[in-house]
C-alpha positions in Angstrom: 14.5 12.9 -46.4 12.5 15.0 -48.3 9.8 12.4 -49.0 9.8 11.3 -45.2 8.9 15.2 -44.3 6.1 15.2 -47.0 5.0 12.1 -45.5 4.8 13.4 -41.9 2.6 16.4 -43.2 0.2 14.2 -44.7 -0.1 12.1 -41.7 -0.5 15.1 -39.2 -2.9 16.7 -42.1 -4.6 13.6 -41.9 -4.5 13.4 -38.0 -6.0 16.8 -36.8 -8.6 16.6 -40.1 -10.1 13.6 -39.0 -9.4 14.7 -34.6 -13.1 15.2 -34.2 -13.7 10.9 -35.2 -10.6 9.8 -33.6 -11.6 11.5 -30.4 -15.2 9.6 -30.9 -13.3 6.1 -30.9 -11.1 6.7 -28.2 -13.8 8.2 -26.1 -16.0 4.4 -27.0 -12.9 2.8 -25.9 -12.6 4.5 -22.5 -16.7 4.6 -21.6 -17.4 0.6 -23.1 -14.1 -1.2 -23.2 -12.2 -0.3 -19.6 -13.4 2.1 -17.0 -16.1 0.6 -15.2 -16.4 3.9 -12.2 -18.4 6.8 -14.1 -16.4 9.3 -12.1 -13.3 8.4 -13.9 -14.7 7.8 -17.0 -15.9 11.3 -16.7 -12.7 12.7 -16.1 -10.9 10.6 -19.0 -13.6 12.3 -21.1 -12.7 15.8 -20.4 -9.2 15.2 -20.2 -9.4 14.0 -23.9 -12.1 16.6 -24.6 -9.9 19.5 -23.5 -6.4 17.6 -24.9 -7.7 15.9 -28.3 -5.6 12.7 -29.1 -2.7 13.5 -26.6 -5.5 12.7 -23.8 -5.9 9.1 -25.1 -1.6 9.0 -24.8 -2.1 9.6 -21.4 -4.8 7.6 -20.8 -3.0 4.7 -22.7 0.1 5.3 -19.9 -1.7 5.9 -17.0 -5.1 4.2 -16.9 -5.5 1.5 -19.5 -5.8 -1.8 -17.8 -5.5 -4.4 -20.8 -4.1 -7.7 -20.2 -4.0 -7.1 -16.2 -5.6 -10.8 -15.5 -2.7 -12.3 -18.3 -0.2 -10.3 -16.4 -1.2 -10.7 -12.9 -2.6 -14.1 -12.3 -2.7 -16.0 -8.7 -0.6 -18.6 -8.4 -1.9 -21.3 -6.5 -0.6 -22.3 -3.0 0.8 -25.3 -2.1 -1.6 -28.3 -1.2 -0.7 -28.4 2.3 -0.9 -24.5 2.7 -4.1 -24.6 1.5 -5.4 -27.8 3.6 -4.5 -25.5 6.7 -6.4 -22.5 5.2 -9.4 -24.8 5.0 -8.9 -26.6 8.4 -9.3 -23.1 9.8 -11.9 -22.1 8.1 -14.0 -25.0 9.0 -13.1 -24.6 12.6 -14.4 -21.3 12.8 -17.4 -21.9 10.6 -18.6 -24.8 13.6 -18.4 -22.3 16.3 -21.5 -22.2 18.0 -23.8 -19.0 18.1 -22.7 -16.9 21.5 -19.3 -19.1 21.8 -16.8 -16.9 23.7 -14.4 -15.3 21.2 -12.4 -13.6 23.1 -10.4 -10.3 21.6 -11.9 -11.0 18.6 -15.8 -9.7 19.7 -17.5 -8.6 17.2 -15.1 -8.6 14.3 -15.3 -12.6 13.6 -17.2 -11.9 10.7 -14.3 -9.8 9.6 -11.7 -12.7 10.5 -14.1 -15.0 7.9 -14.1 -12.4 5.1 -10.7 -12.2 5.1 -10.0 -16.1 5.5 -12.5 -17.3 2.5 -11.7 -14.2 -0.2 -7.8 -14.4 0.5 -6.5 -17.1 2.4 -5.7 -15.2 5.4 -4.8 -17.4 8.2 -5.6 -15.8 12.2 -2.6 -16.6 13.9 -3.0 -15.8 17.7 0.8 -16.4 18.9 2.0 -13.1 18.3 4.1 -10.4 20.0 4.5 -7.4 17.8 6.5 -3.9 18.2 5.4 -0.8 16.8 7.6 1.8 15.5 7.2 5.2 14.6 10.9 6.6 14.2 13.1 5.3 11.1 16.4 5.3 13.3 14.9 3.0 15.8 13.2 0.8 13.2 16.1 0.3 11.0 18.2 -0.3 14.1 16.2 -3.2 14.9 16.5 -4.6 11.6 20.2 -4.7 11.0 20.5 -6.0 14.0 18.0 -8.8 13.2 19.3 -9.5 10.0 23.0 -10.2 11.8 21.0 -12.7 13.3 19.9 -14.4 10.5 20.9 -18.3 10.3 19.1 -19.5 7.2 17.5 -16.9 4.3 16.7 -13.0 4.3 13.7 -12.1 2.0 14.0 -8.4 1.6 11.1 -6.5 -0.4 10.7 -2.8 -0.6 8.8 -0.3 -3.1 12.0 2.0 -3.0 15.3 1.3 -2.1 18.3 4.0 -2.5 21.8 3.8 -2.9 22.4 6.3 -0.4 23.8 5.8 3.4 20.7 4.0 5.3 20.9 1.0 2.5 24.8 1.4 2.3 24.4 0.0 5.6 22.2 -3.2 5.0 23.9 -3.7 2.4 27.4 -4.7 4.2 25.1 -7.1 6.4 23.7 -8.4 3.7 26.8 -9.5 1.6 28.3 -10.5 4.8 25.3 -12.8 5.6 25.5 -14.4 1.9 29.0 -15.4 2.6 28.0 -17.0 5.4 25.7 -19.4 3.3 23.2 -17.3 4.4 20.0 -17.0 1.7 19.5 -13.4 0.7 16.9 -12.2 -1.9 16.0 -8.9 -2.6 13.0 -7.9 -4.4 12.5 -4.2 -5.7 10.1 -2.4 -8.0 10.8 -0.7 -11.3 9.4 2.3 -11.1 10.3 3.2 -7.1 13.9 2.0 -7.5 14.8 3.4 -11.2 17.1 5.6 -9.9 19.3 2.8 -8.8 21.1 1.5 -12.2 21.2 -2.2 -13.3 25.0 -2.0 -12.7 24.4 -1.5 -9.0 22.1 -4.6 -8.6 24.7 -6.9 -10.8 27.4 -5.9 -8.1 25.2 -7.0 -5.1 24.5 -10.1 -7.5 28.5 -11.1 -7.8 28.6 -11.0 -3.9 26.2 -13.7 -3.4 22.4 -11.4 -2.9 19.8 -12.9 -5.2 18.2 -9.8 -6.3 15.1 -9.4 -9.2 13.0 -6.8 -10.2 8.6 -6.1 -10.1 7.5 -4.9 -13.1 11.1 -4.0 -15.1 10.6 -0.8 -17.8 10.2 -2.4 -20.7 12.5 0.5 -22.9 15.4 0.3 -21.0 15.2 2.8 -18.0 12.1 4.5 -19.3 9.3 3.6 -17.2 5.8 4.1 -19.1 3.3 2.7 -16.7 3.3 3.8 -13.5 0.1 1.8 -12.7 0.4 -1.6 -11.2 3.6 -0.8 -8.8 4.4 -3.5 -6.0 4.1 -0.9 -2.9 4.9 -3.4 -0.4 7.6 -3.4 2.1 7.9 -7.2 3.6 11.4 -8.1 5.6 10.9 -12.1 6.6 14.2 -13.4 8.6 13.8 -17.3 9.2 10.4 -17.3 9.6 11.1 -16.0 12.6 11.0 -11.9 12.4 8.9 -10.1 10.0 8.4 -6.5 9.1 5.9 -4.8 7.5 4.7 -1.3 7.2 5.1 2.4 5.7 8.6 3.0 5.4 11.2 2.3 2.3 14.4 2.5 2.6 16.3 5.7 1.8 17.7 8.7 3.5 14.7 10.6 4.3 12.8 7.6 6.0 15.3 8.4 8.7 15.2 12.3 8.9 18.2 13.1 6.3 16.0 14.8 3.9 16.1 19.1 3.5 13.1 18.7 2.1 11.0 16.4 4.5 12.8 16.9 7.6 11.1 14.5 10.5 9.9 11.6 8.8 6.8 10.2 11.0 5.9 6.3 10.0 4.3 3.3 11.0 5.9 0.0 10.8 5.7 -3.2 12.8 7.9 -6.0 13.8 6.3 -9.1 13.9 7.3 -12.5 16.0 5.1 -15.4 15.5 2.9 -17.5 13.1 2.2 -14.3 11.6 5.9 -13.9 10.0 4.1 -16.6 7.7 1.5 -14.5 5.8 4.2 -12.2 5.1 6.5 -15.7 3.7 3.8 -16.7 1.7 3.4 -13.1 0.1 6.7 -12.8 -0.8 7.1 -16.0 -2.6 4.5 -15.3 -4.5 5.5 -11.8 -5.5 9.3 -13.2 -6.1 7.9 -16.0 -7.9 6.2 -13.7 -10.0 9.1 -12.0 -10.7 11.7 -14.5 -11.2 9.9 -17.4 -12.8 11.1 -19.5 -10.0 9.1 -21.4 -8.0 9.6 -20.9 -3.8 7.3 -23.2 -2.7 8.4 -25.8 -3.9 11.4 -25.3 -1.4 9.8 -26.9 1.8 12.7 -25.3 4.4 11.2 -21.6 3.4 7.7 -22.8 4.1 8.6 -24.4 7.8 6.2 -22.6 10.3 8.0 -20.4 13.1 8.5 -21.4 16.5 5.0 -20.7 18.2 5.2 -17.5 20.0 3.4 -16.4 23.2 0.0 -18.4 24.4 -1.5 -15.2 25.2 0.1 -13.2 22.1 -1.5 -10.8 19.6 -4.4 -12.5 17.3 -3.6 -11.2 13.4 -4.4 -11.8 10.0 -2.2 -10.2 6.7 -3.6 -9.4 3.9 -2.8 -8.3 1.0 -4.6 -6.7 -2.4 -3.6 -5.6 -6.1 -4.6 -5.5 -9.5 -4.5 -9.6 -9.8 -7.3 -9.7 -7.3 -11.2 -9.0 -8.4 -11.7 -7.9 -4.4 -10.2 -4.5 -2.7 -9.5 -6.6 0.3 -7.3 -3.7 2.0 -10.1 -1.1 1.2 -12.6 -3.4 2.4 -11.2 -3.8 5.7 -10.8 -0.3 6.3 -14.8 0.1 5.2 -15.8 -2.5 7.8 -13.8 -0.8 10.3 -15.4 2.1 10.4 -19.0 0.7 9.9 -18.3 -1.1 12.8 -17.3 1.4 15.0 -19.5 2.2 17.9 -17.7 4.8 19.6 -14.3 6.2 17.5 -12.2 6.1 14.4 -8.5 6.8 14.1 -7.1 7.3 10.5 -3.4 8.2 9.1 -2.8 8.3 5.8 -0.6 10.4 3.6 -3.0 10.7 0.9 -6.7 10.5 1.5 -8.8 9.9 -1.9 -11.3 7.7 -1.2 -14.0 6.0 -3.6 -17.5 7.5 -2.4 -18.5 4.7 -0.9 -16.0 4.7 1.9 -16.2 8.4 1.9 -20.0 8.3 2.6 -19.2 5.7 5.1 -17.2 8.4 7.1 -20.0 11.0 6.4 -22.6 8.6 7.8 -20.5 7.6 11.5 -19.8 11.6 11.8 -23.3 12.3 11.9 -24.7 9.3 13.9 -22.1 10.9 16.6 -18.8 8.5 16.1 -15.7 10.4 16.9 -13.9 10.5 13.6 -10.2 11.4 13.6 -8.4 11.8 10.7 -4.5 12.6 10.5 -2.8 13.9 6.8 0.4 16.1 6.1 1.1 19.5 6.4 3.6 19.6 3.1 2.9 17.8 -0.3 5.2 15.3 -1.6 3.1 15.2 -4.6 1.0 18.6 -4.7 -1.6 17.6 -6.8 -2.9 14.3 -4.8 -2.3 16.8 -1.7 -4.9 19.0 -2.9 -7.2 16.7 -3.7 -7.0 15.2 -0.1 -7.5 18.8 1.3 -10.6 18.6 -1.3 -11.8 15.4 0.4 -10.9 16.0 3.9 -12.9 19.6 3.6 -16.0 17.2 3.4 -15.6 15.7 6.6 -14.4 18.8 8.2 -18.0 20.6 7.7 -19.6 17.3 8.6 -18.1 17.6 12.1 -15.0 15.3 12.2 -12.2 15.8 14.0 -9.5 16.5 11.0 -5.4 17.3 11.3 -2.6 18.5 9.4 0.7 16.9 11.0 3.4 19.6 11.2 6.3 17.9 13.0 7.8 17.0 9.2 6.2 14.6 6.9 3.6 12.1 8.0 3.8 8.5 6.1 2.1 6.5 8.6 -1.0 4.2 7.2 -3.7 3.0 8.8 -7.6 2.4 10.3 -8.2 2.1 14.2 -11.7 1.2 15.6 -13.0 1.5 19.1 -9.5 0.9 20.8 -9.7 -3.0 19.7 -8.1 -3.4 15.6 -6.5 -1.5 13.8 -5.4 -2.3 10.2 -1.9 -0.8 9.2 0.8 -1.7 6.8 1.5 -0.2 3.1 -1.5 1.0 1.9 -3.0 4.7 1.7 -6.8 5.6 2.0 -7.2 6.7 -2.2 -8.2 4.8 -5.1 -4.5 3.7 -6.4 -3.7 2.0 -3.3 -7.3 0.6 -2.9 -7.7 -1.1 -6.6 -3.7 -0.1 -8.9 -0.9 -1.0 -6.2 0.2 -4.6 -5.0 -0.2 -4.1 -1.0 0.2 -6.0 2.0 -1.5 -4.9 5.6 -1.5 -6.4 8.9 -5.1 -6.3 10.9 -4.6 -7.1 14.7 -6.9 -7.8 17.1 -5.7 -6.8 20.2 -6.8 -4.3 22.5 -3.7 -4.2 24.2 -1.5 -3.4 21.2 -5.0 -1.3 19.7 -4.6 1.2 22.3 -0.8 1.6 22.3 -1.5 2.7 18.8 -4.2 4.9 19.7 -2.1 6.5 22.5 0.9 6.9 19.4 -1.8 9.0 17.6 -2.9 11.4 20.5 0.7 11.7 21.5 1.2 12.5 17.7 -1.6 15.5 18.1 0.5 17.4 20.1 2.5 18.1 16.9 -0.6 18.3 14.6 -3.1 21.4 13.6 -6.7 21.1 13.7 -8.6 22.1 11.0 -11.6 23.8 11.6 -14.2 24.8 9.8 -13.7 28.6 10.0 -10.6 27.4 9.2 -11.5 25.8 5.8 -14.3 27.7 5.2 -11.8 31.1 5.2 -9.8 29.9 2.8 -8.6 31.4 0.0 -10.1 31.4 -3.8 -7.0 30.2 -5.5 -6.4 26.8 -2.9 -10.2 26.3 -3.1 -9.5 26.2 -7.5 -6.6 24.0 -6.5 -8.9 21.3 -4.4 -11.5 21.3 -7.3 -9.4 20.4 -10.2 -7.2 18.2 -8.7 -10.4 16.4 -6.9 -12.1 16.4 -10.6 -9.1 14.9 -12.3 -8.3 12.4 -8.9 -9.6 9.4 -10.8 -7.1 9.8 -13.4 -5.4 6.4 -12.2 
């Protein structure tokens, strides 16, 4: 024992003699061998300039991407999924300059990008439901999944062992003794509360169940880059759900701490269920080893919906994709606005080209509206929204704090004619660290429903103003700075 204390000495000795080189070599590593963004290699640099060695611990847990392409790669789609991807690419490619496009206007060029970078099919068949309330959103999906005749493909970031999933749960087991299908995927880090004992019990009762991304020191999580944030339901091809909230007490208004819990989520019937299919597959695929498609009944396409229904594409981005899909929607959105911009989001860090975009439609006179919380449910990316959101504030948007509880809702709407919602937050993690999935509809019908949700939702909102911001005091304006600094920290 002795000999293993005099050994620790020397090593520490040696450690903090030689900090000033080590901190050298780890600084090389961060500025020539991973971050590619100056702002965050910046940050990483004072981090480990103020906190020698321990910085580079951090850094190793929270931003080192190494082996991200190994761990992450695309698997490749079924031949005759990806004949229909091209089919539709080439029949929109031969359209001929002025041809009518009907809903779609001016955003065909956004239907392409989407289409050629990730396979995103436009379904046009569709009849969609939005929902804002948890109780009425989970009530439509046990009901749903009661209904179910063939498989059940549940996916969620979190998922509780608490009342609201108590209750799926007894439909679901019931469903699998029925010869129903039932798989549910989950991610590590959002469902580590739940213990491996719980899963194994849904297991013995028939639900197929695997995990995103497991710990890989028993429950000890340390990465919390890379999380699958996406919450996909897909019942027979048939149904579909996608959108903001998990499942757990406080996405229906149990929570002391939250209270109201204000979301966005939407219900899909049509060829666009498919997208969502596909995205699971993959995802379970990923996680299970097993290969879905080669099971031709979970790939059969829906019964076509409505002639007239909603035109849609969903897409998807994470870490195993070179392209910010998710973020680059929400940039051509607003560039393509003409007259306003609608934005929720629960966190808003954007990278500075989407925050200049905003800057840029403020002052050539686009009404820019931008909804946040009014409580933190993690304080520091709270203040370094607050930080960001100031920006726009003094550059004349139209900026709100949402006081009726906690808002969760996220999403772009343009000009009352798309909007782009689903699982992903305006900031940097969701944009480029998280595995997301959004739906973008083009429909001016269902556009302006969800433009009318957000000025019904102002009546519960508080504007910030300038005098507002500009009155406020020395210690929150400390708080916005730091946290904004150290905001690339992902």
């Amino acid at each position: 024992m002795e000999n293993l204390w005099e050994f620790a000495g020397t090593a520490l000795e040696f450690l903090f003699g030689h900090l000033f080189w080590w901190n050298m070599i780890f600084a090389v590593i961060i500025v020539f061998f991973q971050r590619k963004d100056p702002k965050s290699v910046w940050a990483w640099l004072l981090l480990l300039f103020f906190i020698p060695f321990l910085g580079f611990v951090f850094y190793l847990v929270l931003g080192v991407d190494m082996h991200k392409r190994k761990m992450f790669q695309i698997k490749e789609l079924e031949d005759h999924v990806n004949e229909a991807i091209r089919r539709q690419e080439s029949r929109l490619k031969s359209r001929k300059p002025g041809e009518d496009s009907g809903e779609l206007g001016e955003y065909m060029d956004l239907v392409m990008y989407n289409l050629e970078t990730s396979d995103a099919v436009l379904s046009d068949d569709n009849d969609i439901d939005i929902f804002t309330e948890g109780n009425e959103k989970f009530e439509a999906l046990i009901e749903d999944l009661k209904k179910a005749r063939h498989f059940i493909h549940i996916q969620y970031y979190i998922i509780k062992n608490d009342v609201l999933f108590n209750r799926i749960k007894d439909v679901l087991i019931e469903k699998a003794a029925q010869g129903v299908e039932v798989r549910v995927l989950y991610d590590g880090m959002g469902c580590r509360s739940v213990s491996s004992r719980y899963w194994k019990k849904l297991r013995a009762q028939g639900i197929m169940t695997a995990e995103f991304f497991p710990p890989g020191l028993g429950r000890l999580h340390l990465r919390i880059n890379y999380r699958n944030h996406r919450k996909i339901v897909v019942i027979d091809n048939q149904i579909g759900y996608v959108g903001g909230f998990n499942i757990g007490k406080e996405y229906i208004g149990l929570s002391e701490r939250f209270g109201h819990w204000r979301d966005t989520h939407l219900r899909i019937r049509g060829s666009g269920v498919m997208g969502l299919q596909l995205r699971f597959i993959l995802d379970w695929n990923y996680a299970t080893r097993e290969n879905l498609l080669q099971r031709p009944a979970l790939l059969i396409n829906p019964t076509p919906g409505r002639r007239d229904g909603c035109k849609m594409q969903i897409i998807t981005s994470g870490p195993d994709n070179t392209i910010d899909q998710i973020r680059d929607n929400y940039m051509r959105l607003i560039t393509k606005a003409k007259e306003r911009i609608y934005i929720q989001t629960p966190y808003f860090i954007p990278d500075e080209a989407v925050l200049q975009a905003l800057l840029i439609a403020v002052r050539s006179g686009i009404e820019v509206n931008i909804m946040i919380p009014c409580k933190p449910d993690h304080p520091f990316v709270y203040w370094a929204t607050y930080s960001y959101i100031g920006d726009l504030v003094m550059a004349g948007a139209n900026c709100y704090t949402y006081e009726n509880g906690f808002l969760h809702g996220k999403g772009v709407m343009a000009d009352a004619e798309v909007f782009c919602y689903g699982t992903a937050n305006m900031d940097i993690r969701s944009f480029s660290l998280n595995f997301e999935v959004n739906a973008v509809v083009y429909s001016k019908k269902k556009a302006q429903e969800m433009e009318r949700i957000f000025k019904e939702d102002l009546k519960c909102c508080r504007q910030i103003t300038k005098d507002v911001y500009a009155s406020r005091p020395l210690i929150i304006r400390l708080k916005e700075q730091v946290c904004r600094l150290l905001s690339p920290l992902l």
